[in-house]
PyMOL CGO cylinders between C-alpha atoms (Angstrom):
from pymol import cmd
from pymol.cgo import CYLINDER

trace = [
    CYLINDER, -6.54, -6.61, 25.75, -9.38, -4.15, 26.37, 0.3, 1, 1, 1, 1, 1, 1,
    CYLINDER, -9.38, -4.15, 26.37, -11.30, -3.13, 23.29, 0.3, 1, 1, 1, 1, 1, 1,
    CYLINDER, -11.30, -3.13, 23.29, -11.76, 0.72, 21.80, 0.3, 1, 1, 1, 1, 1, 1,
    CYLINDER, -11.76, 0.72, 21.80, -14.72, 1.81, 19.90, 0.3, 1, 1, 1, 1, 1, 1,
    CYLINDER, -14.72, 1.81, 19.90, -13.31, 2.98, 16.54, 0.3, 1, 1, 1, 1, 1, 1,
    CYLINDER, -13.31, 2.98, 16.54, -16.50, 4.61, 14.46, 0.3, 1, 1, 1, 1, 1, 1,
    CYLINDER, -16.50, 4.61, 14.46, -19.09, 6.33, 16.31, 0.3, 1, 1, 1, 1, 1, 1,
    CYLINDER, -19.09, 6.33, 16.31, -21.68, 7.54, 13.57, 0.3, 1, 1, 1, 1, 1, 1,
    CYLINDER, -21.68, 7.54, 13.57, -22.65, 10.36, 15.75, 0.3, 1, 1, 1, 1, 1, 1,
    CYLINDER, -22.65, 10.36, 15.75, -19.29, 12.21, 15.25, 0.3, 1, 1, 1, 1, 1, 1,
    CYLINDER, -19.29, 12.21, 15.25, -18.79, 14.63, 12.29, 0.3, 1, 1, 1, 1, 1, 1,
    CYLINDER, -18.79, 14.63, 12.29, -15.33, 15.14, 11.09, 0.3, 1, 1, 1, 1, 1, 1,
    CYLINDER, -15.33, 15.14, 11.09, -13.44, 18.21, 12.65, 0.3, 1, 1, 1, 1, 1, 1,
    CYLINDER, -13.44, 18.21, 12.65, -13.45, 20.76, 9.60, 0.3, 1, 1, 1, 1, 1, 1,
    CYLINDER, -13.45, 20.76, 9.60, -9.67, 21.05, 9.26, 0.3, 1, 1, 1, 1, 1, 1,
    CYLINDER, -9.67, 21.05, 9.26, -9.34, 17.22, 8.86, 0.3, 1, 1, 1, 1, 1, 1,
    CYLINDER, -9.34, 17.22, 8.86, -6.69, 14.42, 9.95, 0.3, 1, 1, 1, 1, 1, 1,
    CYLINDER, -6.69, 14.42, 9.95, -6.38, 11.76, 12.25, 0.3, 1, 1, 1, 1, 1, 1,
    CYLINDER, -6.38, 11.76, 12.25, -9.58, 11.21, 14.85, 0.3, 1, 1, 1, 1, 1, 1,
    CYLINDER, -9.58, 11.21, 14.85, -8.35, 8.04, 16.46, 0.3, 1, 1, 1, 1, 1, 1,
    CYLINDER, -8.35, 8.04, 16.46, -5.65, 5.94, 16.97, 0.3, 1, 1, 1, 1, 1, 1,
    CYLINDER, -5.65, 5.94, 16.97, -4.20, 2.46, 19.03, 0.3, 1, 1, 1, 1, 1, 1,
    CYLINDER, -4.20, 2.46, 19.03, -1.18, 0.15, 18.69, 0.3, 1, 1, 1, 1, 1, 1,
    CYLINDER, -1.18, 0.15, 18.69, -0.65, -3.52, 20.11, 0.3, 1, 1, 1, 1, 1, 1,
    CYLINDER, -0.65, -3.52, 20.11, 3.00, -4.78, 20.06, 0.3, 1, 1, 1, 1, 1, 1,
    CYLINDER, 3.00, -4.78, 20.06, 2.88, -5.16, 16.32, 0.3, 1, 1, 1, 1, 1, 1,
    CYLINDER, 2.88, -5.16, 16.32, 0.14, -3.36, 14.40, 0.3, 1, 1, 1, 1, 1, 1,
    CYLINDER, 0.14, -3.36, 14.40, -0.74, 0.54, 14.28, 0.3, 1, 1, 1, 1, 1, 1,
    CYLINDER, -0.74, 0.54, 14.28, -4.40, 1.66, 13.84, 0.3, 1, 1, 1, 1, 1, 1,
    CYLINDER, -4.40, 1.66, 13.84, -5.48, 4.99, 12.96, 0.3, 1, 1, 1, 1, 1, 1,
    CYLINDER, -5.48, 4.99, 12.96, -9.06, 6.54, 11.94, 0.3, 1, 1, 1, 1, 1, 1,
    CYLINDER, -9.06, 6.54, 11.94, -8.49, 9.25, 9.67, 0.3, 1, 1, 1, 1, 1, 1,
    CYLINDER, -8.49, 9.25, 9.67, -11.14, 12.09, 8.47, 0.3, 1, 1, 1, 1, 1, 1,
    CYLINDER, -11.14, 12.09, 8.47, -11.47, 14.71, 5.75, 0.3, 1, 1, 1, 1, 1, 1,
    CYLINDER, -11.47, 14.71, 5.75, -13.75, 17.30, 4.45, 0.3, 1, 1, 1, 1, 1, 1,
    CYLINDER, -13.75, 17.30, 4.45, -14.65, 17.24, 0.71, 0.3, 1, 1, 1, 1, 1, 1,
    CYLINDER, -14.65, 17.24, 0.71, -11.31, 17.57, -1.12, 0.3, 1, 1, 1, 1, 1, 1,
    CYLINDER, -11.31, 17.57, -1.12, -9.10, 17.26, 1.97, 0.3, 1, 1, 1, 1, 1, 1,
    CYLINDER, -9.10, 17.26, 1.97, -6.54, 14.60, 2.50, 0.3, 1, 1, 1, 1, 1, 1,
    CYLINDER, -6.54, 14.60, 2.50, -2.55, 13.41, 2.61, 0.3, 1, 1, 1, 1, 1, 1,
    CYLINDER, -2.55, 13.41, 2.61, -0.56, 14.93, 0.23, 0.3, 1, 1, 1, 1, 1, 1,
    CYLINDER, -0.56, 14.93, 0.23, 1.21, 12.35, -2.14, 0.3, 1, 1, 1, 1, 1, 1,
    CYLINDER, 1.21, 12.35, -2.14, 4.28, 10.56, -0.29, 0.3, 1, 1, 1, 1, 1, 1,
    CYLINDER, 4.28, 10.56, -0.29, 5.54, 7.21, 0.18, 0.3, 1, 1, 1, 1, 1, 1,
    CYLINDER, 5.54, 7.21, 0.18, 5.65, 4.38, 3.01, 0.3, 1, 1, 1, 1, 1, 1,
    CYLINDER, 5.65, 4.38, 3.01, 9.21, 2.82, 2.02, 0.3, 1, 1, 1, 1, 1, 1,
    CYLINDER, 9.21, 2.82, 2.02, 9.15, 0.35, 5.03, 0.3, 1, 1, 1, 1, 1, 1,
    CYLINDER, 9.15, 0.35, 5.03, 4.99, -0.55, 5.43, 0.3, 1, 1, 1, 1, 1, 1,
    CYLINDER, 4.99, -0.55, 5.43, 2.45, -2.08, 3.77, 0.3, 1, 1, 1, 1, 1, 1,
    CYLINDER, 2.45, -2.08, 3.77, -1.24, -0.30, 4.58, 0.3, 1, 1, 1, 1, 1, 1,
    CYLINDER, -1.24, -0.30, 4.58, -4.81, -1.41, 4.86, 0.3, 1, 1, 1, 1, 1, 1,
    CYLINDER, -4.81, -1.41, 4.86, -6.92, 1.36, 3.82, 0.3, 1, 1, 1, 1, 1, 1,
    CYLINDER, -6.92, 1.36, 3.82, -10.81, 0.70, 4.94, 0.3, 1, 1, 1, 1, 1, 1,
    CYLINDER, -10.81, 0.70, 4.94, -13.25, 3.34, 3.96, 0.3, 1, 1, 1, 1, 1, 1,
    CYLINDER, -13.25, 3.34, 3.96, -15.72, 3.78, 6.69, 0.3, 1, 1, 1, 1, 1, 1,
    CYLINDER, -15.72, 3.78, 6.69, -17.68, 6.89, 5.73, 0.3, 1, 1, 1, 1, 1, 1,
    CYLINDER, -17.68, 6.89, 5.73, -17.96, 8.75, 2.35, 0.3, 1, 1, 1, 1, 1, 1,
    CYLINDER, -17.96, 8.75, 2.35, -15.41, 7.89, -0.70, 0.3, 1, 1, 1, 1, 1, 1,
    CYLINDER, -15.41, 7.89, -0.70, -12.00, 8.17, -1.01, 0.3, 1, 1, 1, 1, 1, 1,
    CYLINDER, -12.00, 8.17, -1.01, -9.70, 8.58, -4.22, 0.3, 1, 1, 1, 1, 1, 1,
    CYLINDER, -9.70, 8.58, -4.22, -6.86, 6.39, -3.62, 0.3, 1, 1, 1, 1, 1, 1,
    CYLINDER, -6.86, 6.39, -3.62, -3.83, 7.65, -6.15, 0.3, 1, 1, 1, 1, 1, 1,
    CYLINDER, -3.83, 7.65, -6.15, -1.26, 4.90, -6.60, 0.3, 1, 1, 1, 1, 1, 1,
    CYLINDER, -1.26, 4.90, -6.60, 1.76, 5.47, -9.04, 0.3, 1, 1, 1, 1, 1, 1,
    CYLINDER, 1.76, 5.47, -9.04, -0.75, 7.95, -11.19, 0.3, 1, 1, 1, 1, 1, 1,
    CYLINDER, -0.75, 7.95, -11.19, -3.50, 5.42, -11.26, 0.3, 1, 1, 1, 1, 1, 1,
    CYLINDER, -3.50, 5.42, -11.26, -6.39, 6.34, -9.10, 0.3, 1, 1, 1, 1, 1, 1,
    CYLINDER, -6.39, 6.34, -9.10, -9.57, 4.34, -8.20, 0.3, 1, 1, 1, 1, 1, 1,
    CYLINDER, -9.57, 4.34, -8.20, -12.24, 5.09, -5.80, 0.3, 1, 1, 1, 1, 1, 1,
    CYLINDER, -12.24, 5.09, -5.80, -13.47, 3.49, -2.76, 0.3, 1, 1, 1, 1, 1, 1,
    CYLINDER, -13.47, 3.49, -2.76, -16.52, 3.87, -1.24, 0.3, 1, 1, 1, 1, 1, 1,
    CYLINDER, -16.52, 3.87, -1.24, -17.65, 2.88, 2.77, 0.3, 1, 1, 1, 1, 1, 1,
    CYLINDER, -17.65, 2.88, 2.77, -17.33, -0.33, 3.42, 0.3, 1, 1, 1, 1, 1, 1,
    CYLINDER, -17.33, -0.33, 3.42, -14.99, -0.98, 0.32, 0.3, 1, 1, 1, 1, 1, 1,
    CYLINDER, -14.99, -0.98, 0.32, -10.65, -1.57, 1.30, 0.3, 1, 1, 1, 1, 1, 1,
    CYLINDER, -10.65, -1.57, 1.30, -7.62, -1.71, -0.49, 0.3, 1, 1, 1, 1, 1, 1,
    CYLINDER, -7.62, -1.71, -0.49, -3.82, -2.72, 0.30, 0.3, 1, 1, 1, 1, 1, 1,
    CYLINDER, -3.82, -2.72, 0.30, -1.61, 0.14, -0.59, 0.3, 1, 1, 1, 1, 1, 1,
    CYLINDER, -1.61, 0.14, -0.59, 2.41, -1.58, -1.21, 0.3, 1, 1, 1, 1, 1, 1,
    CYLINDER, 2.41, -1.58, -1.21, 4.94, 0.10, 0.72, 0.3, 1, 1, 1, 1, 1, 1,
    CYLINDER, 4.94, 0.10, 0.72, 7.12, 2.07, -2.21, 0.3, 1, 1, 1, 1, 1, 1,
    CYLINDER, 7.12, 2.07, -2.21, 4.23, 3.09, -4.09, 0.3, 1, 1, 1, 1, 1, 1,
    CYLINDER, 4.23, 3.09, -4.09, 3.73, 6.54, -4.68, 0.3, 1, 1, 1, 1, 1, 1,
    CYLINDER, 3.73, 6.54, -4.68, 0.04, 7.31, -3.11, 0.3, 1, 1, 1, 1, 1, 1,
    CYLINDER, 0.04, 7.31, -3.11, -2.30, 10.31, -2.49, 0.3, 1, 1, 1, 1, 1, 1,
    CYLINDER, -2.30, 10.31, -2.49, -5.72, 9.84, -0.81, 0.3, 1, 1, 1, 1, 1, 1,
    CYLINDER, -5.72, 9.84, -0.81, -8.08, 12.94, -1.20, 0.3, 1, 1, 1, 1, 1, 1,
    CYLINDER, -8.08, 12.94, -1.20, -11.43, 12.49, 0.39, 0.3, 1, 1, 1, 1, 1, 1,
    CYLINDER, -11.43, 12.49, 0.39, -14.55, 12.48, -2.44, 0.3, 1, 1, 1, 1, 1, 1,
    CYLINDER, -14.55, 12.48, -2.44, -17.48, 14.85, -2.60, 0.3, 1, 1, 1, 1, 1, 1,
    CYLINDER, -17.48, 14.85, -2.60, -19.20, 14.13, 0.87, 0.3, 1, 1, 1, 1, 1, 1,
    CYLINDER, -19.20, 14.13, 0.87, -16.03, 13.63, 2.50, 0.3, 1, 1, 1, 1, 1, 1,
    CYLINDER, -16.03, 13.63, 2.50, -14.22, 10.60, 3.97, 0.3, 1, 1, 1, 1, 1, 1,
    CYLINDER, -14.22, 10.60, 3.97, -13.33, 8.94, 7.44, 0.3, 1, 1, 1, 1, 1, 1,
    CYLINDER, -13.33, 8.94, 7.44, -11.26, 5.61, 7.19, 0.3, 1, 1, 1, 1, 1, 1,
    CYLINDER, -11.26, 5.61, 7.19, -9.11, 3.40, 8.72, 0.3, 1, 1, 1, 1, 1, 1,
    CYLINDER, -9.11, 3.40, 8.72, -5.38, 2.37, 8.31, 0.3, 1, 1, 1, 1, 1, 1,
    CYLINDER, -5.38, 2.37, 8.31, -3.76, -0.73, 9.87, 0.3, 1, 1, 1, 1, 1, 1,
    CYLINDER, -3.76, -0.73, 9.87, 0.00, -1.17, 9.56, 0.3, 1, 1, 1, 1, 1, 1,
    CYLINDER, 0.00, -1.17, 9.56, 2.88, -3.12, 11.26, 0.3, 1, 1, 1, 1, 1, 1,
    CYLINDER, 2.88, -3.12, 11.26, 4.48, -1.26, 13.73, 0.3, 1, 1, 1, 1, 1, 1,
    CYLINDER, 4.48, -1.26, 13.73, 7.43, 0.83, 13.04, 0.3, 1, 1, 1, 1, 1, 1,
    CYLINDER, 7.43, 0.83, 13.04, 9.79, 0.83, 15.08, 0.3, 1, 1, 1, 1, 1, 1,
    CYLINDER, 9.79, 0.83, 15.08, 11.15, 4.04, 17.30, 0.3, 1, 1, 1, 1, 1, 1,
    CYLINDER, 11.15, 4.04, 17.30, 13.64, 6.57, 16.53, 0.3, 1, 1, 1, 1, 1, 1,
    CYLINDER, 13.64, 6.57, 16.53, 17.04, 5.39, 18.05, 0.3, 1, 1, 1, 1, 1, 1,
    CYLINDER, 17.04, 5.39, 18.05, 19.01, 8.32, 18.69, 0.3, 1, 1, 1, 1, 1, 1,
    CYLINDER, 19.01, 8.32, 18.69, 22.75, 7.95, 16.92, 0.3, 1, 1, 1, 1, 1, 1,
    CYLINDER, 22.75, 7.95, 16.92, 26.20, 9.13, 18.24, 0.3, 1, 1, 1, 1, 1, 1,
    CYLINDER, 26.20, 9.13, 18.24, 27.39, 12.21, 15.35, 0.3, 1, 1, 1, 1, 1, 1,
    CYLINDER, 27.39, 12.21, 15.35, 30.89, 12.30, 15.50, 0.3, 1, 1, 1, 1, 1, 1,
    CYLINDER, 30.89, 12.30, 15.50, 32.44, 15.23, 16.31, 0.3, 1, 1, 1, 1, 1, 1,
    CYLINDER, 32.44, 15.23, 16.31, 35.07, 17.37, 14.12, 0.3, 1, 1, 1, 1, 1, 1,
    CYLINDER, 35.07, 17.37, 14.12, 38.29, 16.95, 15.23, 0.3, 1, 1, 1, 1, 1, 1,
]
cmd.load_cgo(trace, "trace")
């Protein structure tokens, strides 16, 4: 398997935010994620995945089920799939990385047709 550079220091984060990189292997899903000051993923929730959250760059308030912590580059955390969670970049902004088992891909279903 051929490596991928993941964090080049030299980049700045786009100024809309989002993903800036991202690989899969058979089973795991990597993505390198970056947002301005205040920017970030609205709250949702991963019913099927666990997530690694590493923060490379800047801080990052995790929000999990209401209770929010901070991490800081260099600093991880394991969000459980189910839990509510919001991550909103901190003052100088954020870029991190999330590793996840794969999910699988939408299978198309037959819908029955009236009669």
């Amino acid at each position: 398997m051929r490596t991928q550079r993941v964090y080049d220091r030299t980049v700045q984060p786009t100024g809309r935010g989002g993903p800036e990189w991202g690989a899969a292997s058979e089973e795991l899903n990597a993505t390198v994620l970056a947002w301005p000051p205040g920017g970030g993923t609205p709250e949702h929730v991963n019913a099927e995945r666990d997530v690694a959250v590493v923060v490379v760059a800047g801080s990052l308030e995790l929000t999990l089920d209401g209770a929010e912590q901070t991490l800081r580059a260099g600093e991880a955390a394991i969000v459980p799939k189910g839990v509510r969670r919001t991550l909103t970049a901190g003052a100088d902004g954020v870029r991190y990385a999330t590793v996840h088992r794969k999910r699988a891909g939408l299978m198309p279903t037959r819908i029955p047709r009236p009669r």
